[in-house]
PDB file with one MODEL, atoms N, CA, C and O in Angstrom:
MODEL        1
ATOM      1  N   UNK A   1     -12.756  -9.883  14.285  1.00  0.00           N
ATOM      2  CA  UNK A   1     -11.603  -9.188  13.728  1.00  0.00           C
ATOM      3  C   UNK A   1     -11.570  -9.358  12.209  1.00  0.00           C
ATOM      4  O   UNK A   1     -11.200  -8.517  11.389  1.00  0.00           O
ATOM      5  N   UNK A   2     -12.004 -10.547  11.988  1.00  0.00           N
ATOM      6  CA  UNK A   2     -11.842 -10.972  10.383  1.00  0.00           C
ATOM      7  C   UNK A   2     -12.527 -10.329   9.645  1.00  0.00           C
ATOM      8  O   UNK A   2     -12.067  -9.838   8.614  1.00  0.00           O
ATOM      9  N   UNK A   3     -13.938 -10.175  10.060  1.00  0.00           N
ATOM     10  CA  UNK A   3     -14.753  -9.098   9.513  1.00  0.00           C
ATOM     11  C   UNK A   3     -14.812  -7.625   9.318  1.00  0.00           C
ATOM     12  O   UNK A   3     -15.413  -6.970   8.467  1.00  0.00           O
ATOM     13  N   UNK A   4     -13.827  -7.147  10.589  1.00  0.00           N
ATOM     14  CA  UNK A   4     -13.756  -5.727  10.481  1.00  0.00           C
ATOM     15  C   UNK A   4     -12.912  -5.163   9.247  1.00  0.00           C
ATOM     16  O   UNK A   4     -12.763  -3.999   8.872  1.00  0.00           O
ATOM     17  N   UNK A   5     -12.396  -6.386   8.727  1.00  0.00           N
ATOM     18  CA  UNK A   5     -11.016  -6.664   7.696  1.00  0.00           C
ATOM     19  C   UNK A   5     -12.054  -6.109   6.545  1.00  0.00           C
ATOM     20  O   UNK A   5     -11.843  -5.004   6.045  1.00  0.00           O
ATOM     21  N   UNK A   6     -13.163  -6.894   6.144  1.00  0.00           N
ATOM     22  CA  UNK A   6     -13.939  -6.179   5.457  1.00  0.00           C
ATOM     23  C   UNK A   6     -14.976  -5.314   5.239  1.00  0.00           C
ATOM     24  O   UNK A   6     -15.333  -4.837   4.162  1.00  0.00           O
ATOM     25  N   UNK A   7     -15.599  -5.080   6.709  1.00  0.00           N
ATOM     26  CA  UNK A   7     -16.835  -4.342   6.695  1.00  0.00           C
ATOM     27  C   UNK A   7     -16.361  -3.390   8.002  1.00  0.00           C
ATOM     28  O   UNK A   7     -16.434  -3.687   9.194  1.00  0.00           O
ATOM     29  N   UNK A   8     -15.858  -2.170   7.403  1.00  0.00           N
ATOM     30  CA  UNK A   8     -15.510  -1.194   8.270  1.00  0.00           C
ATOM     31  C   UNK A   8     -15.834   0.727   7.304  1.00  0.00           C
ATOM     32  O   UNK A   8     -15.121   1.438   6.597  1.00  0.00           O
ATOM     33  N   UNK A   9     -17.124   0.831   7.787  1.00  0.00           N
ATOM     34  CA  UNK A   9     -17.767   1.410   6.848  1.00  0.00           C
ATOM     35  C   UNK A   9     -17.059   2.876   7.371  1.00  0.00           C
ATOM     36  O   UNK A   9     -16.902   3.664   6.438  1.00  0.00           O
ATOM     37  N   UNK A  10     -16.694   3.277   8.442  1.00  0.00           N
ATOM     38  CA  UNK A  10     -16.035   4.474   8.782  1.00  0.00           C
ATOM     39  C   UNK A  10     -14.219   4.519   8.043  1.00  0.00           C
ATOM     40  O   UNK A  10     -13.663   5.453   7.466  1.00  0.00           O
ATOM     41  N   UNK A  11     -13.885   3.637   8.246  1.00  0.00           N
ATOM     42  CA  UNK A  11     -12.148   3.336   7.811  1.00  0.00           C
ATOM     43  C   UNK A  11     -12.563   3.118   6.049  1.00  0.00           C
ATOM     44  O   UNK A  11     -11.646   3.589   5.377  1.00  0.00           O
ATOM     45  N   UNK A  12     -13.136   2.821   5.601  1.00  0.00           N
ATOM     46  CA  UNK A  12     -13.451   2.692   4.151  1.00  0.00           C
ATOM     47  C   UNK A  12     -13.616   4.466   3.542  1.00  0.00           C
ATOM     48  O   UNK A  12     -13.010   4.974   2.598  1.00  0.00           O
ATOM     49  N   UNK A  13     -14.855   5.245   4.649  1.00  0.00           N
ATOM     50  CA  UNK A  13     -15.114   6.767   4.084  1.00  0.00           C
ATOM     51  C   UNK A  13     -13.765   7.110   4.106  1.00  0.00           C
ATOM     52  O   UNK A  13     -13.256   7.212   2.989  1.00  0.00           O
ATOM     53  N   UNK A  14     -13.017   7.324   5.098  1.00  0.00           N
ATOM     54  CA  UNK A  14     -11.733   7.810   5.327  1.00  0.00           C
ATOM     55  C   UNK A  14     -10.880   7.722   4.491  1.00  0.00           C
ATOM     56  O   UNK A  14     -10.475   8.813   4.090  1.00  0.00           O
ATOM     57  N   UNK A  15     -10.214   6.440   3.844  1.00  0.00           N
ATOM     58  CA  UNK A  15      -9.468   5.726   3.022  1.00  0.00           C
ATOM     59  C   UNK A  15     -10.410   6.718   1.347  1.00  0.00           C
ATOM     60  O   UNK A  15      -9.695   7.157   0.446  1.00  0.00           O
ATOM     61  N   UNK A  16     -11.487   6.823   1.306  1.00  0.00           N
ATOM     62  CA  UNK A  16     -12.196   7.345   0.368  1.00  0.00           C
ATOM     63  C   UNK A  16     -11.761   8.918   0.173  1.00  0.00           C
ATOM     64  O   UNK A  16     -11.445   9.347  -0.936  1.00  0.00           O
ATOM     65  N   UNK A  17     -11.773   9.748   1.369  1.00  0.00           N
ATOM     66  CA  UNK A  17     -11.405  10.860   1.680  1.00  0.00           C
ATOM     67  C   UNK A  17      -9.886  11.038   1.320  1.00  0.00           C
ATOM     68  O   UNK A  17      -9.444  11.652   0.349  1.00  0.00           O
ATOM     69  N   UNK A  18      -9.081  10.294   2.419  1.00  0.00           N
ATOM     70  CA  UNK A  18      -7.608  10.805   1.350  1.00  0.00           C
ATOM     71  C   UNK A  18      -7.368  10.053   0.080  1.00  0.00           C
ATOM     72  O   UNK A  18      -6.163  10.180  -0.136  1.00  0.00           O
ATOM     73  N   UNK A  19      -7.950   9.278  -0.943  1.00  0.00           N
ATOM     74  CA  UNK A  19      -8.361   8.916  -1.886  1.00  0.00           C
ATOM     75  C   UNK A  19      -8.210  10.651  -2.562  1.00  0.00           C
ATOM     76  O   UNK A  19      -7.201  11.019  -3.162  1.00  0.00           O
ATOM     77  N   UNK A  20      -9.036  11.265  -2.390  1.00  0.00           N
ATOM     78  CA  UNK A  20      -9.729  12.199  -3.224  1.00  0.00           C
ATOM     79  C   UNK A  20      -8.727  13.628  -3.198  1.00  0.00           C
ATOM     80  O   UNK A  20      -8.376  14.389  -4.099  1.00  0.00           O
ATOM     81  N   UNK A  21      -8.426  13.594  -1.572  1.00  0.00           N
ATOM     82  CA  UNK A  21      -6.912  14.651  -1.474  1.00  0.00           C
ATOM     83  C   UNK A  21      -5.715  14.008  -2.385  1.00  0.00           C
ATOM     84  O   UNK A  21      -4.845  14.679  -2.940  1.00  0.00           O
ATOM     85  N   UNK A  22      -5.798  12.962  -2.422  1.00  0.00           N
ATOM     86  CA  UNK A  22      -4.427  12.799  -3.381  1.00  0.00           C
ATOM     87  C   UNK A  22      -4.740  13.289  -4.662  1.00  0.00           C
ATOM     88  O   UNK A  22      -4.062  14.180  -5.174  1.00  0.00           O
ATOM     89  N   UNK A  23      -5.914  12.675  -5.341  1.00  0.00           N
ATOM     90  CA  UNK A  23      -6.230  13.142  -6.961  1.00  0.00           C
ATOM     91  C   UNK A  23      -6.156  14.664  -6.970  1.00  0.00           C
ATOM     92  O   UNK A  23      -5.572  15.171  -7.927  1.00  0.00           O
ATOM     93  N   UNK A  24      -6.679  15.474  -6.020  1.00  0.00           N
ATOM     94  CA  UNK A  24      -6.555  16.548  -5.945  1.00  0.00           C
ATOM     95  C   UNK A  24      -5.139  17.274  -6.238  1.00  0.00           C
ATOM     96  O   UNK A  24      -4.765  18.027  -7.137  1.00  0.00           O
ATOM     97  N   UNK A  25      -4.675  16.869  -5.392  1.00  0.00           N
ATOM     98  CA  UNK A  25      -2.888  17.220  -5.166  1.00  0.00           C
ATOM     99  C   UNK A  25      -2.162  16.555  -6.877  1.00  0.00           C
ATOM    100  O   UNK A  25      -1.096  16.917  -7.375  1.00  0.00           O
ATOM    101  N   UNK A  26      -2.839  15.849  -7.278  1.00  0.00           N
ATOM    102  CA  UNK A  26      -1.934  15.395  -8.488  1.00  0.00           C
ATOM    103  C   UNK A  26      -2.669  16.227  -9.831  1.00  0.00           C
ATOM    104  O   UNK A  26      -2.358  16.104 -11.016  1.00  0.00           O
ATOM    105  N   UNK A  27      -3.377  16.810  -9.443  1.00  0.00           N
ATOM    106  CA  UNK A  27      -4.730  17.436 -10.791  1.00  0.00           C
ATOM    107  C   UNK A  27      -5.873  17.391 -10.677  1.00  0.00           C
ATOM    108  O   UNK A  27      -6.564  16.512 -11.192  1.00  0.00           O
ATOM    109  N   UNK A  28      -6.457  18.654  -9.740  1.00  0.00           N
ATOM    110  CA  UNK A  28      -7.689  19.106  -9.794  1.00  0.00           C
ATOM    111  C   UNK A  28      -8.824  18.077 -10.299  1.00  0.00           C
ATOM    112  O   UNK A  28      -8.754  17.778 -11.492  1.00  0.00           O
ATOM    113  N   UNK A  29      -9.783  17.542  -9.597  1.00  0.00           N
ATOM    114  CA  UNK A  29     -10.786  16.563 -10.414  1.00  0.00           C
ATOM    115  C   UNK A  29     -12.015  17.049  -9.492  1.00  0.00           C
ATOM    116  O   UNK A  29     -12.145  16.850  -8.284  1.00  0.00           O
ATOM    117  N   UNK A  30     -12.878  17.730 -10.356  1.00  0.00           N
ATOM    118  CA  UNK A  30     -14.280  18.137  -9.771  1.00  0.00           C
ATOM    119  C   UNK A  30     -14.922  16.900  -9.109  1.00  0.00           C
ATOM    120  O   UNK A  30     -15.661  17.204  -8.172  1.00  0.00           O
ATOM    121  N   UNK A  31     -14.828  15.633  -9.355  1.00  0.00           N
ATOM    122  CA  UNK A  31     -15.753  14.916  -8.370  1.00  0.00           C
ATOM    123  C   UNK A  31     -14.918  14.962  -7.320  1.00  0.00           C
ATOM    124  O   UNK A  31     -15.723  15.075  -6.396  1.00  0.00           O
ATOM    125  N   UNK A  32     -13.820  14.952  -6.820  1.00  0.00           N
ATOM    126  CA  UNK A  32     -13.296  14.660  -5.904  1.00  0.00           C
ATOM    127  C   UNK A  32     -13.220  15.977  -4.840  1.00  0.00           C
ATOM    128  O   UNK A  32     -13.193  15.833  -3.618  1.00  0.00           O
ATOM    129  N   UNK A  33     -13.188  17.349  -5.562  1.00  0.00           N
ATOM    130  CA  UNK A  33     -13.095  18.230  -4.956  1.00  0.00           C
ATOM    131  C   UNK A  33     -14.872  18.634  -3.910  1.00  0.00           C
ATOM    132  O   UNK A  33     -15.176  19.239  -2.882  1.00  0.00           O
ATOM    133  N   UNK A  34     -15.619  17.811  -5.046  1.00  0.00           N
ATOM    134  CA  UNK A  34     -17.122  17.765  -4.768  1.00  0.00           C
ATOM    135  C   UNK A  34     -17.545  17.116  -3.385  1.00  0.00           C
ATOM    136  O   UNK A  34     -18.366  17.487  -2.545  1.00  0.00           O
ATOM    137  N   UNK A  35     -16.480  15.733  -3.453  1.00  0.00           N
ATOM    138  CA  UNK A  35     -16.915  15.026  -2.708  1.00  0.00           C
ATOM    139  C   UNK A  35     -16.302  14.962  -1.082  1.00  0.00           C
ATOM    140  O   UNK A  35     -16.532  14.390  -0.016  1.00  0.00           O
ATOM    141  N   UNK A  36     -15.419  15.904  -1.646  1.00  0.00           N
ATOM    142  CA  UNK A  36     -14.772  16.641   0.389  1.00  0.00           C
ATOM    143  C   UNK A  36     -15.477  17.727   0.308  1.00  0.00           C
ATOM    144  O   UNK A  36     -15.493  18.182   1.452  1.00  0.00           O
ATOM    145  N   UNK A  37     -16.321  18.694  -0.672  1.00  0.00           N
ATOM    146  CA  UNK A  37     -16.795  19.228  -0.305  1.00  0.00           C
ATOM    147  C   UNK A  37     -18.414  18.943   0.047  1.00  0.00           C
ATOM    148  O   UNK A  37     -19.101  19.956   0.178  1.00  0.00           O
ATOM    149  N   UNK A  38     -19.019  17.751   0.196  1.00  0.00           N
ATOM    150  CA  UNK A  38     -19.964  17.169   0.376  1.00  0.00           C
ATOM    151  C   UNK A  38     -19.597  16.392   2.033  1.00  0.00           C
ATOM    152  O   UNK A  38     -20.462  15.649   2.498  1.00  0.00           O
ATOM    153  N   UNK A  39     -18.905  16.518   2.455  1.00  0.00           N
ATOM    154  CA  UNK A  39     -18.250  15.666   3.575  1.00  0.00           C
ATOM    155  C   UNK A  39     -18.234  16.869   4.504  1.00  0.00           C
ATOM    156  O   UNK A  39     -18.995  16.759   5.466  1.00  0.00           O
ATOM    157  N   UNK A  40     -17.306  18.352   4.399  1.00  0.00           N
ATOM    158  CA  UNK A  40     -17.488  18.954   5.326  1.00  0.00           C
ATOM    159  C   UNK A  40     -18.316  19.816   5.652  1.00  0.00           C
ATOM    160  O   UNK A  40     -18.400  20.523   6.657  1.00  0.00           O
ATOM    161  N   UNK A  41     -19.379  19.662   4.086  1.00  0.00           N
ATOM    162  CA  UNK A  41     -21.164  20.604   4.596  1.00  0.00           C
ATOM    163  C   UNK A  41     -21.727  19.684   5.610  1.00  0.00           C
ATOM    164  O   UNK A  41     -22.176  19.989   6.715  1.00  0.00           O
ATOM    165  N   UNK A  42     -21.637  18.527   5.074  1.00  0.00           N
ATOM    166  CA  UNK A  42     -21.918  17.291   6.426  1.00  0.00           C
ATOM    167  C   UNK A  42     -21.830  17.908   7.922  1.00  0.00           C
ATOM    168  O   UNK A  42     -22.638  18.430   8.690  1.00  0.00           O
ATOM    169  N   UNK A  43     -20.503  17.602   7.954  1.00  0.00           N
ATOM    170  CA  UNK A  43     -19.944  17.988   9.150  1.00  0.00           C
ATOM    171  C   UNK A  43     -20.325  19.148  10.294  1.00  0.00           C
ATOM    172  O   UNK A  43     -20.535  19.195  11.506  1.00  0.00           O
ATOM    173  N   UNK A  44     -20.270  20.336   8.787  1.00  0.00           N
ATOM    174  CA  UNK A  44     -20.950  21.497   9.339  1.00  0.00           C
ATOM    175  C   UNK A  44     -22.448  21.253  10.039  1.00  0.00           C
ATOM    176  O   UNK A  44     -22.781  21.240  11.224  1.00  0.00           O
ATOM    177  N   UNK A  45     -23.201  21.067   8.819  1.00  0.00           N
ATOM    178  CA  UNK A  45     -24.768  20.706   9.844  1.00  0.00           C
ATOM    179  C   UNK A  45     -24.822  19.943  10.981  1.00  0.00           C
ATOM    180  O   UNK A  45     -25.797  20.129  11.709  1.00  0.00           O
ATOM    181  N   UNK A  46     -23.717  18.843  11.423  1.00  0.00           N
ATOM    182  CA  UNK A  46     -23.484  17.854  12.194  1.00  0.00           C
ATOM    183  C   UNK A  46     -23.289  18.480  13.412  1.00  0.00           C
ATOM    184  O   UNK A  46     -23.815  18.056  14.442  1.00  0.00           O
ATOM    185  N   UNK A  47     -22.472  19.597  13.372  1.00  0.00           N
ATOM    186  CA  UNK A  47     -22.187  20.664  14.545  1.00  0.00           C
ATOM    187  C   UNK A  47     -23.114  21.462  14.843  1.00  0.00           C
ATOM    188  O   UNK A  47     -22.718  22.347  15.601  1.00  0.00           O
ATOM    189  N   UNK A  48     -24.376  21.542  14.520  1.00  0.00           N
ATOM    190  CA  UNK A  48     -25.009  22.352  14.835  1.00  0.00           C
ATOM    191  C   UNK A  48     -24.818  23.648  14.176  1.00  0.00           C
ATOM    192  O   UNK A  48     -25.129  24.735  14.664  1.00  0.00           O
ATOM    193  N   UNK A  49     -24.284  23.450  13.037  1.00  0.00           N
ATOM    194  CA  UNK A  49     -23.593  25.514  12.205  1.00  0.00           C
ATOM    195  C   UNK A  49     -24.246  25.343  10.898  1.00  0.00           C
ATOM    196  O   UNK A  49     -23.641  25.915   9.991  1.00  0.00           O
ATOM    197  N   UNK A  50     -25.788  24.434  10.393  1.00  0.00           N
ATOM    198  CA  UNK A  50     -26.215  24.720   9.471  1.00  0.00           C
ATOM    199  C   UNK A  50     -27.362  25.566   9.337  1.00  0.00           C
ATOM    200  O   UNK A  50     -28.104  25.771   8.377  1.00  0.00           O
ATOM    201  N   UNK A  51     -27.348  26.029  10.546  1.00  0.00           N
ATOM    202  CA  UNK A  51     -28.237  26.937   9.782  1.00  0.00           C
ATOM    203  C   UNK A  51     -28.175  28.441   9.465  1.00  0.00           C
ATOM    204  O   UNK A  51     -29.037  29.277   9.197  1.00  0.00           O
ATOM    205  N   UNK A  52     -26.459  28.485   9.629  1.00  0.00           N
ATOM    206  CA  UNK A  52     -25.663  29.893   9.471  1.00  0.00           C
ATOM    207  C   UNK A  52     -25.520  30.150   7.570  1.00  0.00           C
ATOM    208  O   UNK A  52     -25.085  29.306   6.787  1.00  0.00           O
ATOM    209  N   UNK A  53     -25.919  31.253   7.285  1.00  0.00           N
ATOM    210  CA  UNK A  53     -26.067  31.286   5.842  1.00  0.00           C
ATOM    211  C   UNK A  53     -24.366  31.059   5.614  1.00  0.00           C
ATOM    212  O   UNK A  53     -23.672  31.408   6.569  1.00  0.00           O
ATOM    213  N   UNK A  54     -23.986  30.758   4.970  1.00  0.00           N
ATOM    214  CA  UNK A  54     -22.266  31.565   4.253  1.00  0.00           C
ATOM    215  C   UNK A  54     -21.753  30.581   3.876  1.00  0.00           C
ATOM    216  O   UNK A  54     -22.318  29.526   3.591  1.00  0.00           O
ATOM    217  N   UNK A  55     -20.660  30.815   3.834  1.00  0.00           N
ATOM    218  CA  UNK A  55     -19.397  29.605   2.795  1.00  0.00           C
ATOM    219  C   UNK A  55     -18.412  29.235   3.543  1.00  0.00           C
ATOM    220  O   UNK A  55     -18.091  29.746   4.616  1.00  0.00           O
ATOM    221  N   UNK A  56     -17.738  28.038   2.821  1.00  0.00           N
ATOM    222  CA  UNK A  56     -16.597  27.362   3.841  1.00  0.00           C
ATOM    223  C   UNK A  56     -15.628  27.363   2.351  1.00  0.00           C
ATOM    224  O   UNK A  56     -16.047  27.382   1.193  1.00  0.00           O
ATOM    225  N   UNK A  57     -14.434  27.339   2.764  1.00  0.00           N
ATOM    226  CA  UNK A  57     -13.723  26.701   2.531  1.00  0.00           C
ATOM    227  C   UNK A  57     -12.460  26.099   2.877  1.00  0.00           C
ATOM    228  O   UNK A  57     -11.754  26.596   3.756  1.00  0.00           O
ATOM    229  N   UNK A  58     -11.965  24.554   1.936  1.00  0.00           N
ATOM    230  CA  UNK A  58     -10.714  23.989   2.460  1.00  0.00           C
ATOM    231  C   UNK A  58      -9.629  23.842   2.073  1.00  0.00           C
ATOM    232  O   UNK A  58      -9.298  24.199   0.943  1.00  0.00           O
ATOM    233  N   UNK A  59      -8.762  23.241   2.977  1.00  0.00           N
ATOM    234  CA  UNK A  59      -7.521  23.574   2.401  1.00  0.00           C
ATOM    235  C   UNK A  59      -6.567  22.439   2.311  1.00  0.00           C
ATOM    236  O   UNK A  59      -5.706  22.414   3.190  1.00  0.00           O
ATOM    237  N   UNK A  60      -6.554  21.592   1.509  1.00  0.00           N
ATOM    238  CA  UNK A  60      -5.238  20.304   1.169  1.00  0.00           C
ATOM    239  C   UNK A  60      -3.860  20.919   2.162  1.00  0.00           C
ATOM    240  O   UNK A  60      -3.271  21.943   1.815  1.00  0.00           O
ATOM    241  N   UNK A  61      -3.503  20.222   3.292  1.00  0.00           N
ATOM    242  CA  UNK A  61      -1.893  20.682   3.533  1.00  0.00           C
ATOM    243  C   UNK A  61      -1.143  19.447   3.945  1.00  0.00           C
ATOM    244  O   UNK A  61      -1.285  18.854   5.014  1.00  0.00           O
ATOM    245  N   UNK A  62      -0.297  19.120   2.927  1.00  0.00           N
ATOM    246  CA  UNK A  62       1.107  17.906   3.002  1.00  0.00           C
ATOM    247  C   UNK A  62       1.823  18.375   4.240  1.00  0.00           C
ATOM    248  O   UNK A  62       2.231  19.537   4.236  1.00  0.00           O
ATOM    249  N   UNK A  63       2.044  17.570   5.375  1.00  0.00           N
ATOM    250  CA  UNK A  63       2.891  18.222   6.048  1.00  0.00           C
ATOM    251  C   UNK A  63       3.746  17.035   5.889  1.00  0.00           C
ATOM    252  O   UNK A  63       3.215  16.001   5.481  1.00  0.00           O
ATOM    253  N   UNK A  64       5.321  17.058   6.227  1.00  0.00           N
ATOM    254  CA  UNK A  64       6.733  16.391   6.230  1.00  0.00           C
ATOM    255  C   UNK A  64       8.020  16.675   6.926  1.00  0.00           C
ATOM    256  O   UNK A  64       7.735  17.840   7.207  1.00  0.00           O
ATOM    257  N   UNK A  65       8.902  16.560   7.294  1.00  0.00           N
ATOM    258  CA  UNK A  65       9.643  16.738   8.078  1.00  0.00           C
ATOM    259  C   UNK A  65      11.175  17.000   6.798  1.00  0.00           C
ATOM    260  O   UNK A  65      11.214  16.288   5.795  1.00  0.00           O
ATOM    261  N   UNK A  66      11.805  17.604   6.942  1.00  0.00           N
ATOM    262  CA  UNK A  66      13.031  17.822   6.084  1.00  0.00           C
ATOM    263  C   UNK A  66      13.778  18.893   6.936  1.00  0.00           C
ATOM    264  O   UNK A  66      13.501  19.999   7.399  1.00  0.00           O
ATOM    265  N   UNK A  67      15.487  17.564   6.926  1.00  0.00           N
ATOM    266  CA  UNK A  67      16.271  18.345   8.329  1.00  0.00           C
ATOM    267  C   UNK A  67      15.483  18.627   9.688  1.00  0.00           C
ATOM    268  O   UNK A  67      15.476  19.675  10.333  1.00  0.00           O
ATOM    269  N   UNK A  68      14.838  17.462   9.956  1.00  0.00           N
ATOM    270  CA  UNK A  68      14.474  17.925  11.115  1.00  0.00           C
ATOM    271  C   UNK A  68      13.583  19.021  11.430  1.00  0.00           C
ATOM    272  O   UNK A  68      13.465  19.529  12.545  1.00  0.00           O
ATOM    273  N   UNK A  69      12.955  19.358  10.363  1.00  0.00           N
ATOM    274  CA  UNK A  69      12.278  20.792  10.971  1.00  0.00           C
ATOM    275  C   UNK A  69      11.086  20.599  10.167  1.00  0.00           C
ATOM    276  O   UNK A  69      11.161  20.307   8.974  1.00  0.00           O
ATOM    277  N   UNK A  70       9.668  20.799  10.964  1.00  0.00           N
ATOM    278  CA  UNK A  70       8.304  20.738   9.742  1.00  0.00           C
ATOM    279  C   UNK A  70       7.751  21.272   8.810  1.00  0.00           C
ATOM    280  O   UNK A  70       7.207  22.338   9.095  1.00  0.00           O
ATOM    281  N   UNK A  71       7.696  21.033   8.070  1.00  0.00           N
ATOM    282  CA  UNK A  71       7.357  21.849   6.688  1.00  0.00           C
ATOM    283  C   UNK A  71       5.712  21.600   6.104  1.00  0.00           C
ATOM    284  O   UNK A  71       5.099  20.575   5.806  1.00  0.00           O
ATOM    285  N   UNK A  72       5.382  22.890   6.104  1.00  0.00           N
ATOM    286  CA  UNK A  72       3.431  22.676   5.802  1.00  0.00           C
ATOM    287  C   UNK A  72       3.791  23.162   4.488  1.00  0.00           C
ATOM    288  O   UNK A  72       4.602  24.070   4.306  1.00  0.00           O
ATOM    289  N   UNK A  73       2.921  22.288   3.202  1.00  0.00           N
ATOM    290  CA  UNK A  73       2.954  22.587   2.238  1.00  0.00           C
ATOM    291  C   UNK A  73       1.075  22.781   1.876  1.00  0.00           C
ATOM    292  O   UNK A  73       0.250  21.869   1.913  1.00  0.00           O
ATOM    293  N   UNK A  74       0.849  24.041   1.589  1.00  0.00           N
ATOM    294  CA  UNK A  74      -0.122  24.175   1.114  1.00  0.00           C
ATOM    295  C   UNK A  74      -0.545  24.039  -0.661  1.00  0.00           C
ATOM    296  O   UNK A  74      -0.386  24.839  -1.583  1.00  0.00           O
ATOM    297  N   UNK A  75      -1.201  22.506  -0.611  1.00  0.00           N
ATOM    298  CA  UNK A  75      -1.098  22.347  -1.889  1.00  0.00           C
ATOM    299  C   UNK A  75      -2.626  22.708  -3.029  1.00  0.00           C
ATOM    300  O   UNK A  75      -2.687  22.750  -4.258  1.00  0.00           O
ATOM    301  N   UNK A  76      -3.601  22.899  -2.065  1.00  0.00           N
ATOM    302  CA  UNK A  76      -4.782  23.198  -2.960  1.00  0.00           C
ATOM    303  C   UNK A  76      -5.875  23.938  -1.875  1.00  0.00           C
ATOM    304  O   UNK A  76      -6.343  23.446  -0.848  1.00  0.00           O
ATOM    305  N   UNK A  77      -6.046  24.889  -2.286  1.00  0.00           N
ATOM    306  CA  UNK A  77      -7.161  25.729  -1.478  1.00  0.00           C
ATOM    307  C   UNK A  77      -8.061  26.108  -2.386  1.00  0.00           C
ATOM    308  O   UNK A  77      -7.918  26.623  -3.495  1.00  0.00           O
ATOM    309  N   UNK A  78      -9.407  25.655  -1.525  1.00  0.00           N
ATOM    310  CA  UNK A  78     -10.620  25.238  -2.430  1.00  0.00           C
ATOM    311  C   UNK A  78     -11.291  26.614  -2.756  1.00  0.00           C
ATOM    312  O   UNK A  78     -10.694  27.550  -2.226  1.00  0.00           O
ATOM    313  N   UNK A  79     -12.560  27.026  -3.616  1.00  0.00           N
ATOM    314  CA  UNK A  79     -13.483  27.966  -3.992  1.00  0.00           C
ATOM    315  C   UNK A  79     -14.482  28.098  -2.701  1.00  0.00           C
ATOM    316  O   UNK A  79     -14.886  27.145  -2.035  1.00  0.00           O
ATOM    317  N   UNK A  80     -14.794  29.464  -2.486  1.00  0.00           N
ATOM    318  CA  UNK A  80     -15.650  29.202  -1.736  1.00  0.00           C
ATOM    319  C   UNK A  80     -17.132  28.461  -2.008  1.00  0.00           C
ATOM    320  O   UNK A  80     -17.880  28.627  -2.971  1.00  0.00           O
ATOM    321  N   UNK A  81     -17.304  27.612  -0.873  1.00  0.00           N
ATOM    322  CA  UNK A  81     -18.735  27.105  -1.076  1.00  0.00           C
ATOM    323  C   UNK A  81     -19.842  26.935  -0.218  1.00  0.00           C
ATOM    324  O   UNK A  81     -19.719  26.507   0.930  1.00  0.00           O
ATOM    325  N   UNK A  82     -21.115  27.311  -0.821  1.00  0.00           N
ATOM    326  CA  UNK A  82     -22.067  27.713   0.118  1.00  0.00           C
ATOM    327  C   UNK A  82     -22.353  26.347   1.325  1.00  0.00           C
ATOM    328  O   UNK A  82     -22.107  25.199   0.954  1.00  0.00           O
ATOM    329  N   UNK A  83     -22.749  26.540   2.398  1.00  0.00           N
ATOM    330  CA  UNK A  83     -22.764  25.593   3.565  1.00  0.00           C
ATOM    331  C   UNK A  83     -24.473  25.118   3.208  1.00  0.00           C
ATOM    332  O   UNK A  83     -24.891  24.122   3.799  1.00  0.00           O
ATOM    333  N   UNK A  84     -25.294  25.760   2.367  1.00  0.00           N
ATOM    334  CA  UNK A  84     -26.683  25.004   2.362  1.00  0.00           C
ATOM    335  C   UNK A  84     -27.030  24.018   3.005  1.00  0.00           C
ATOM    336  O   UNK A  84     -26.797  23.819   4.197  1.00  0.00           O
ATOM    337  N   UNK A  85     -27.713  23.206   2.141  1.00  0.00           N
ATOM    338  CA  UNK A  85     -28.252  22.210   2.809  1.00  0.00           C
ATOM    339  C   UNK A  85     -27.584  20.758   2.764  1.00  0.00           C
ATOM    340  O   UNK A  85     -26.943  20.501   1.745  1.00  0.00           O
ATOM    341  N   UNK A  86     -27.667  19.780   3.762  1.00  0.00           N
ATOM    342  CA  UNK A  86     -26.329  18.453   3.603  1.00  0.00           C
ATOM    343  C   UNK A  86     -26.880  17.846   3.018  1.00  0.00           C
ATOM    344  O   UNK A  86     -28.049  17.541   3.253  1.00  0.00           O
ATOM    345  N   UNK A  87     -26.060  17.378   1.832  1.00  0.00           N
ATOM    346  CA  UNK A  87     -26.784  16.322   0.509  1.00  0.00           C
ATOM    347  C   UNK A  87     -26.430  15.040   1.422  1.00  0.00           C
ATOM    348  O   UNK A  87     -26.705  13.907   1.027  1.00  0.00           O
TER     349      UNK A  87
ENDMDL
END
């Protein structure tokens, strides 16, 4: 247990990932926008959908509750970008 405290290489990417949605949400920062977009070309090839030519893109959404009722805030929707090859 003590160790997972420090060597938890999946909960670290993650923590890295909304890391990078926040900078985003506070002011646009090309490495960060780079580096979710380096995560879900990943993903893509991971599924078996790399070898479909075309573009993805994503979308930052805050969701929150106010009065009881949910509120999706769409705060940054990305450029399209080509799905190539996974760096």
């Amino acid at each position: 247990m003590l160790q997972r405290l420090f060597w938890n290489p999946a909960w670290n990417d993650a923590l890295f990932v909304v890391s990078c949605a926040e900078r985003i949400a506070l002011g646009r920062t090309t490495h960060s926008i780079n580096e979710i977009e380096t995560r879900v070309r990943r993903d893509i090839h991971a599924a078996g959908k790399g070898g479909q030519a075309g573009t993805f893109k994503f979308r930052l959404v805050f969701v929150h509750h106010d009065g009881g009722q949910r509120v999706e805030d769409v705060v940054f929707l990305s450029d399209p970008a080509s799905v190539g090859d996974p760096i």
